[in-house]
KEKOL-539461 format. One line per field, with one value per residue (C-alpha): residue in one letter; x, z, y. Coordinates in steps of 0.02 Angstrom, whole numbers, plus 50000, padded with zeros to 5 digits. Example, Ala and Ser with C-alpha at 12.3 -4.5 7.8 and 13.67 -1.06 7.14 Angstrom:
<pts>
aa c(a; s)
x c(50615; 50684)
z c(50390; 50357)
y c(49775; 49947)
</pts>
This chain:
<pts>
aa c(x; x; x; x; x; x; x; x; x; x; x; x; x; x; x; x; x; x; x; x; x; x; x; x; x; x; x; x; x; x; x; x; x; x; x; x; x; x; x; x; x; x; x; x; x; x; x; x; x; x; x; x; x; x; x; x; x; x; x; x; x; x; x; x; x; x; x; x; x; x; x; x; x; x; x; x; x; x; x; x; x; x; x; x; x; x; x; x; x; x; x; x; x; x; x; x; x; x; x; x; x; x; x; x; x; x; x; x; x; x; x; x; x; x; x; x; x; x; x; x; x; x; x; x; x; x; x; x; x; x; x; x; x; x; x; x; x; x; x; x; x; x; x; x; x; x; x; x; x; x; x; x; x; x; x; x; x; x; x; x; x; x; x; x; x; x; x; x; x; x; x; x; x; x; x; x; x; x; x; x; x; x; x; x; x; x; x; x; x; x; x; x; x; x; x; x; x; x; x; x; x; x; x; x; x; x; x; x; x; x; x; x; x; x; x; x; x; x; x; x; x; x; x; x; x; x; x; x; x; x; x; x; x; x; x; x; x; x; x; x; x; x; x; x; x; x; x; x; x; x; x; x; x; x; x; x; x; x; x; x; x; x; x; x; x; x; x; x; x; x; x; x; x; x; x; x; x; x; x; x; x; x; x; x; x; x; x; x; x; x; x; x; x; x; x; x; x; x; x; x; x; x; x; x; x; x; x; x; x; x; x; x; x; x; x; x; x; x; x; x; x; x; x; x; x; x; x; x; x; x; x; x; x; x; x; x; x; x; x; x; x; x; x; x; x; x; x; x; x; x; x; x; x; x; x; x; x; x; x; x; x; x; x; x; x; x; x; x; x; x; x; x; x; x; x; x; x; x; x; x; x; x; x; x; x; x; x; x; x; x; x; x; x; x; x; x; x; x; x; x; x; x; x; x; x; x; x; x; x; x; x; x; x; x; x; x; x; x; x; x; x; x; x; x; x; x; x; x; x)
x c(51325; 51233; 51068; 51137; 51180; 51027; 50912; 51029; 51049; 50929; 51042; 51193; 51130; 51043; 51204; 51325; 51220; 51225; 51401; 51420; 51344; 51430; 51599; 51536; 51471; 51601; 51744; 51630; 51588; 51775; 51779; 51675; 51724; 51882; 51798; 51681; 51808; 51765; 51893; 51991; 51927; 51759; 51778; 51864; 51702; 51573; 51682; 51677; 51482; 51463; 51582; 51470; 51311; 51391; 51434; 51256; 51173; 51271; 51207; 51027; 50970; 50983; 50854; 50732; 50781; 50718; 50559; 50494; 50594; 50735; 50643; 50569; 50736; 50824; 50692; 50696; 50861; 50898; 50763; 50862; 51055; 50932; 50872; 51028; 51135; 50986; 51015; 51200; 51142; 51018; 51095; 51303; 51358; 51470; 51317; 51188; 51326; 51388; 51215; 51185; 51332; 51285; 51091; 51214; 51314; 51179; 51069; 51194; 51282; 51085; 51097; 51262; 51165; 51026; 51120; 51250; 51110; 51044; 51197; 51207; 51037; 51067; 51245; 51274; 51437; 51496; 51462; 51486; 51651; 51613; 51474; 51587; 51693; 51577; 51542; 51714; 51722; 51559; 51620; 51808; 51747; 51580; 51691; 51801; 51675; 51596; 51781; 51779; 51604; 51683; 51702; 51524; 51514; 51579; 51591; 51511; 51323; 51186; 51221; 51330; 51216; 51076; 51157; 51196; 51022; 50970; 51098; 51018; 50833; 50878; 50989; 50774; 50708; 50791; 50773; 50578; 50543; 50621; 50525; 50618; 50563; 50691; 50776; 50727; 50859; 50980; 51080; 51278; 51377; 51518; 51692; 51706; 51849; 51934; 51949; 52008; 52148; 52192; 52169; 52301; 52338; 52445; 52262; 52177; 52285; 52306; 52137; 52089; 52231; 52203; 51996; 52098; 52198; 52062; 51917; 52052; 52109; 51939; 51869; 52012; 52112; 51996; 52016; 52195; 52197; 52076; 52174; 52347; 52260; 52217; 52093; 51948; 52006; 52168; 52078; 51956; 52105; 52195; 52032; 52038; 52195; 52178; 52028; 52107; 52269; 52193; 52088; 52221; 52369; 52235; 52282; 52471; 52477; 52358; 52452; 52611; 52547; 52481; 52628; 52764; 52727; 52568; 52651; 52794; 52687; 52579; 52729; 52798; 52638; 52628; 52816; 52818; 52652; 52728; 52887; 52760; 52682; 52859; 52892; 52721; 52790; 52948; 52900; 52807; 52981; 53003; 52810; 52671; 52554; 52710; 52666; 52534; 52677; 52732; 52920; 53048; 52957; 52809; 52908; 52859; 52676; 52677; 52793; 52681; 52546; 52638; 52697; 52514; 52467; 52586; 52537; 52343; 52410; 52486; 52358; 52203; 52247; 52268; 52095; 52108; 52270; 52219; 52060; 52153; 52299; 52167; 52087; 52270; 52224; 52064; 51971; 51869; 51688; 51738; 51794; 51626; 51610; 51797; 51742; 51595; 51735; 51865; 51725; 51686; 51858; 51869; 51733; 51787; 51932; 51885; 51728; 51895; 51985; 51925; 51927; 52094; 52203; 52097; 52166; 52353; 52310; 52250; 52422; 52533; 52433; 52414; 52571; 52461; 52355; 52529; 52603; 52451; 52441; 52653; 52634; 52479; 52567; 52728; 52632; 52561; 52748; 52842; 52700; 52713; 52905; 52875; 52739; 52864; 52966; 52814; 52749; 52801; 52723; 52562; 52527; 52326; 52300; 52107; 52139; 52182; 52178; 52020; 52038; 51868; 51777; 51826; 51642; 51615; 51495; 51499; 51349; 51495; 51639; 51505; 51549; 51699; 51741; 51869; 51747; 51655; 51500; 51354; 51254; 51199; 51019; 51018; 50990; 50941; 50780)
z c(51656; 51501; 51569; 51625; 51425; 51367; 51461; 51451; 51243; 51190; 51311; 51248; 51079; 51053; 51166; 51028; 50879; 50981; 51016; 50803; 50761; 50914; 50827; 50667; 50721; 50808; 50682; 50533; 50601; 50618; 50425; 50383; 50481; 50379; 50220; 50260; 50291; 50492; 50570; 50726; 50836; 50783; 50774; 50951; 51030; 50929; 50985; 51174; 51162; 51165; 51328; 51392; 51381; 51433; 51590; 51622; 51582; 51699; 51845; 51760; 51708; 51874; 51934; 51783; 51788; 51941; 51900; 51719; 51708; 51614; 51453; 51442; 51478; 51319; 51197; 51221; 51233; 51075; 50995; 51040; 50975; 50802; 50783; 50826; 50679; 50569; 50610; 50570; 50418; 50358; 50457; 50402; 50553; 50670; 50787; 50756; 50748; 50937; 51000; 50905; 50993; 51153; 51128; 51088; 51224; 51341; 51246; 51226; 51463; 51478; 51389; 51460; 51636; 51594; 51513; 51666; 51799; 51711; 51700; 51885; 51901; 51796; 51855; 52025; 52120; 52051; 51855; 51880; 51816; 51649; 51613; 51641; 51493; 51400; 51411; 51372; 51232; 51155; 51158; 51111; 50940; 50901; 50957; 50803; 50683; 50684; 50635; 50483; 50424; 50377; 50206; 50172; 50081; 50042; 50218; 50126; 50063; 50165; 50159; 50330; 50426; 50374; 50416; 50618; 50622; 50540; 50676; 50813; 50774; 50773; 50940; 51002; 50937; 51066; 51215; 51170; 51141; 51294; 51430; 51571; 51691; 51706; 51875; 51995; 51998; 52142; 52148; 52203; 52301; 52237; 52361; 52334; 52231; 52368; 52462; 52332; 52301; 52484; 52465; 52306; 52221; 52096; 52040; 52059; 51926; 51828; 51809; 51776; 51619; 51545; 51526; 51429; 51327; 51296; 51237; 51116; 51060; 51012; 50939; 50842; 50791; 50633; 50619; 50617; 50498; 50358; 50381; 50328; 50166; 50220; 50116; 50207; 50211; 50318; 50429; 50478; 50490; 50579; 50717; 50724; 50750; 50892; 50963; 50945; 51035; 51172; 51232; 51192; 51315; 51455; 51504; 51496; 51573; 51706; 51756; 51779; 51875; 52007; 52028; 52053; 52108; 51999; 52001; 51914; 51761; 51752; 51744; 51621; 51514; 51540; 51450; 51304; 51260; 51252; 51153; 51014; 51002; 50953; 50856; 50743; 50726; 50669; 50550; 50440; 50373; 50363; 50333; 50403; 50243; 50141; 50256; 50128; 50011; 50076; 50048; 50096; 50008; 50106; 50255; 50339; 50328; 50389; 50568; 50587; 50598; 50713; 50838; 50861; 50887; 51018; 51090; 51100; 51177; 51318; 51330; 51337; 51501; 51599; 51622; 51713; 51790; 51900; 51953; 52029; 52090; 52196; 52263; 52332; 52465; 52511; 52589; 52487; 52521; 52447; 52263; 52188; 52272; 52219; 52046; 52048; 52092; 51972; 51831; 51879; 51878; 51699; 51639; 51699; 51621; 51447; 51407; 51379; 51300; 51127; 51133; 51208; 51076; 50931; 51004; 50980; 50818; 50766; 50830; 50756; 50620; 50610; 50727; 50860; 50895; 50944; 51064; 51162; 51197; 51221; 51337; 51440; 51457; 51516; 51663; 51719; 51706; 51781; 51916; 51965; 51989; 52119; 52206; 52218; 52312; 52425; 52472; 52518; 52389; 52475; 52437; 52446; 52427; 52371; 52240; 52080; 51914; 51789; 51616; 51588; 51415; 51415; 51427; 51567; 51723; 51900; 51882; 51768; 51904; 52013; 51920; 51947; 52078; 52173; 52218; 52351; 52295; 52351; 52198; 52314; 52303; 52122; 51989; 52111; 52014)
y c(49616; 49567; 49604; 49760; 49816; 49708; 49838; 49973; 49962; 50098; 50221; 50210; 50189; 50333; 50425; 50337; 50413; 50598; 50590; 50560; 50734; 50804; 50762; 50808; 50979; 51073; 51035; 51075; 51242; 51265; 51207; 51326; 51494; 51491; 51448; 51608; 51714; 51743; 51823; 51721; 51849; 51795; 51626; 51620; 51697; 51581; 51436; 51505; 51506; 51309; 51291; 51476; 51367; 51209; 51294; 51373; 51222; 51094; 51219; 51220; 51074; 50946; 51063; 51020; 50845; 50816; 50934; 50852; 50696; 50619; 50579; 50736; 50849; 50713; 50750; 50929; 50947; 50849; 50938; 51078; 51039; 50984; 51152; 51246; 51169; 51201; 51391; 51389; 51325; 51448; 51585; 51595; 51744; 51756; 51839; 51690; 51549; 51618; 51591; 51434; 51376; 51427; 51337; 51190; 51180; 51216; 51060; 50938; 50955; 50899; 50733; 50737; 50730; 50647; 50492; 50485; 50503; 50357; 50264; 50272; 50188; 50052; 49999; 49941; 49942; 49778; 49822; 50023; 49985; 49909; 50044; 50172; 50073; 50061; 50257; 50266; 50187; 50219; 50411; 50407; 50292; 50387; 50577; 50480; 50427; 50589; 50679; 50576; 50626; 50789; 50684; 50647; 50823; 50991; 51105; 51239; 51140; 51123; 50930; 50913; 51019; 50912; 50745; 50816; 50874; 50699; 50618; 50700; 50652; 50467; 50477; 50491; 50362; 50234; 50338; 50388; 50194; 50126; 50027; 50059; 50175; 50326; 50350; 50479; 50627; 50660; 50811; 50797; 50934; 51017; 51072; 51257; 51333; 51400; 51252; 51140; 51275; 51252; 51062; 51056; 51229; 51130; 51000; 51180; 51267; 51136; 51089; 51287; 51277; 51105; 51202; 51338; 51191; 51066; 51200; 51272; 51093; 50992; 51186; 51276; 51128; 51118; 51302; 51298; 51145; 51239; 51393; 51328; 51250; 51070; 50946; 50927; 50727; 50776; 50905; 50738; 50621; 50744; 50769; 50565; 50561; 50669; 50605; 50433; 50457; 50562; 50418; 50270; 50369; 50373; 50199; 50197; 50384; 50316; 50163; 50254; 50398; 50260; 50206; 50346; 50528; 50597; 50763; 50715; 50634; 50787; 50894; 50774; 50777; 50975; 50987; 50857; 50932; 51091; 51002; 50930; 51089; 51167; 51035; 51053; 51232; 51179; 51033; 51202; 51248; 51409; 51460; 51394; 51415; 51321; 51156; 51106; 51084; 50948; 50975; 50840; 50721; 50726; 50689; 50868; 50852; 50663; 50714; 50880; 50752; 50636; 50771; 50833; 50655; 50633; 50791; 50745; 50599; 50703; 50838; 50757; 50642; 50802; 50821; 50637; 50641; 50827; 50758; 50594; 50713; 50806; 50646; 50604; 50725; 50687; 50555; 50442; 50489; 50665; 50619; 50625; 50817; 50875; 50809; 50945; 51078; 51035; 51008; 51219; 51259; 51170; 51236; 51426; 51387; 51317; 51460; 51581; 51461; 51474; 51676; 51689; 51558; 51681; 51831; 51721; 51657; 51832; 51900; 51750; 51712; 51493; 51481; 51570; 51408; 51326; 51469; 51473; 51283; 51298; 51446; 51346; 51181; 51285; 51359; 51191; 51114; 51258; 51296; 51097; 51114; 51271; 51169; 50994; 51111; 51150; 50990; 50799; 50676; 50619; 50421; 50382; 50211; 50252; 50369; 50306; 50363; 50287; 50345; 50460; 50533; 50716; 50775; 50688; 50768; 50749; 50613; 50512; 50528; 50437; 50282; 50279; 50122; 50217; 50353; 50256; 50307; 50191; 50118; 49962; 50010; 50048; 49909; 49777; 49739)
</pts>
């Protein structure tokens, strides 16, 4: 295993510096709509461009992968995400930041593929498990670190856009200076939509809403945070928070859904996350925009940010605890292909996401943000209820839940032990 990292350091170094400015960018942009006076309308759609060109790009770029070459697609593709902040930058509207977003999204599912592909060339099937970790880990703390560089300077100076674009330049200086020879591409199949409904219409939906809860979540939570008058220090302790306790529940969630029926700790997730969402309503007082007071002694602001902390902790899992739900149904030389489905179905779900929860906030004002995630995790819950009624718990000794990083690709799922993937012939040299 430590030869594996030893020639595998310039990866997921230069993926740890990426993933820095990735958690940096999105929330800043959030920062910043409110402090330029977008409307949520506006910032909803702008938001909705990144997951937009995430979703063209994962059906794009395999293709030139396998055409110019892993080394290639990660230069130009984090030549790419570098120019696109430097737009937002020069360029403050709605118009240009929507297709800045998009250019970033698009740039940023190729690294994606391009540092999983080579993941699964380097690991073999008795270390797949600790890369995939490591991957883990390496984005949950760097997805963190890059919340808290909202503090390195004002949202509204060039200075923040500088540092991602900075950020991003150095993530290719490991990759570019490597000696390892880059993996030849293979492409995975997918399981079409309408046979994964017909598989499990309860993973199906589910996985469709959590796209709707988690593109609303890791884009408008900064939105919603600046809005209701928060220092730019809580709005990045807030996002860590988050971030944080999203990856930490994986494991207990996880371990418990492998051992009773997964449906009932999805359902269970579905309605406490819709009970901490209430309950960062309620902790407001009477007024949203009087939560910045801090009344109570402080004692409202500190359980608004423990309920959304808790219900990170619940939401973020989903993603996880669908895709093993749907595995519980198939056999095991399938999971890698009912990964490509669900990660559609997510992804159809989370590029409306964004515009949707504006068209709430823009109705509700702040409190919108909070009805739409409510109203989302209600549907999973209550639709999982119907379905218990439908169907006998189904016990799959193969499938079994492996906490994953949230932007993880069908290349990813691959390293996943339980997927029965063959790696055998990889790594062997």
């Amino acid at each position: 295993m430590g030869k594996l990292f030893k020639n595998s350091w310039a990866l997921f170094a230069g993926y740890g510096i990426l993933m820095i400015a990735h958690g940096l960018q999105g929330n800043l942009l959030g920062v910043r709509s409110v402090i330029e006076e977008f409307n949520f309308i506006a910032t909803g759609t702008m938001m909705s461009g990144y997951f937009i060109g995430y979703f063209i790009g994962a059906n794009m770029v395999p293709k030139l992968v396998g055409k110019v070459g892993h080394i290639r697609v990660f230069a130009a593709f984090a030549s790419m995400a570098s120019l696109s902040i430097l737009i937002h930058a020069v360029f403050v509207n709605p118009f240009v930041w929507t297709l800045g977003r998009f250019l970033t999204g698009f740039s940023i599912v190729g690294i994606f593929i391009v540092v999983e592909s080579w993941l699964n060339d380097r690991a073999n099937n008795r270390t797949r498990g600790q890369v995939l970790s490591t991957y883990m880990f390496i984005t949950m703390i760097a997805l963190a670190l890059g919340t808290l560089l909202l503090n390195f300077s004002s949202p509204e100076r060039y200075e923040p856009f500088i540092l991602i674009s900075l950020l991003l330049s150095i993530a290719l200086i490991p990759i570019l200076l490597t000696k390892r020879k880059p993996p030849k591409f293979k492409k995975l199949s997918s399981i079409k939509i309408k046979d994964l409904y017909k598989i499990s219409p309860f993973g199906t939906v589910g996985m469709f809403c959590t796209g709707f809860i988690h593109s609303s979540l890791f884009t408008l939570a900064a939105v919603y945070a600046a809005t209701v008058n928060f220092t730019v220090f809580e709005i990045s302790l807030l996002l860590f928070l988050v971030t944080v306790s999203g990856g930490i529940f994986q494991w207990p969630i996880g371990y418990y859904s492998d051992r009773y029926d997964r449906r009932i700790i999805i359902i269970g997730c579905a309605f406490f996350g819709a009970v901490f969402c209430a309950l960062s309503i309620t902790t407001s007082g009477a007024s949203i925009a009087n939560m910045y007071l801090a009344t109570s002694m402080g004692m409202d602001k500190i359980m608004f940010f423990v309920f959304v902390t808790l219900y990170a902790g619940m939401a973020i899992p989903m993603f996880t605890l669908n895709l093993a739900y749907v595995n519980d149904f198939i056999p095991k030389e399938k999971f890698v292909a009912a990964g490509g489905g669900l990660q559609i179905i997510f992804g159809l779900g989370a590029m409306g996401g964004p515009m949707l929860c504006s068209v709430f906030m823009n109705t509700y004002g702040a409190n919108g943000f909070f009805v739409y995630l409510f109203i989302f995790h209600m549907i999973i819950g209550l639709f999982g209820m119907y379905r218990m009624t439908r169907r006998e718990i189904k016990e799959n000794p193969d499938s079994t839940f492996t906490p994953l990083p949230r932007n993880i690709t069908p290349l990813g799922i691959e390293l996943d032990p339980t997927t029965g993937a063959d790696l055998s012939t990889t790594n062997e040299k």
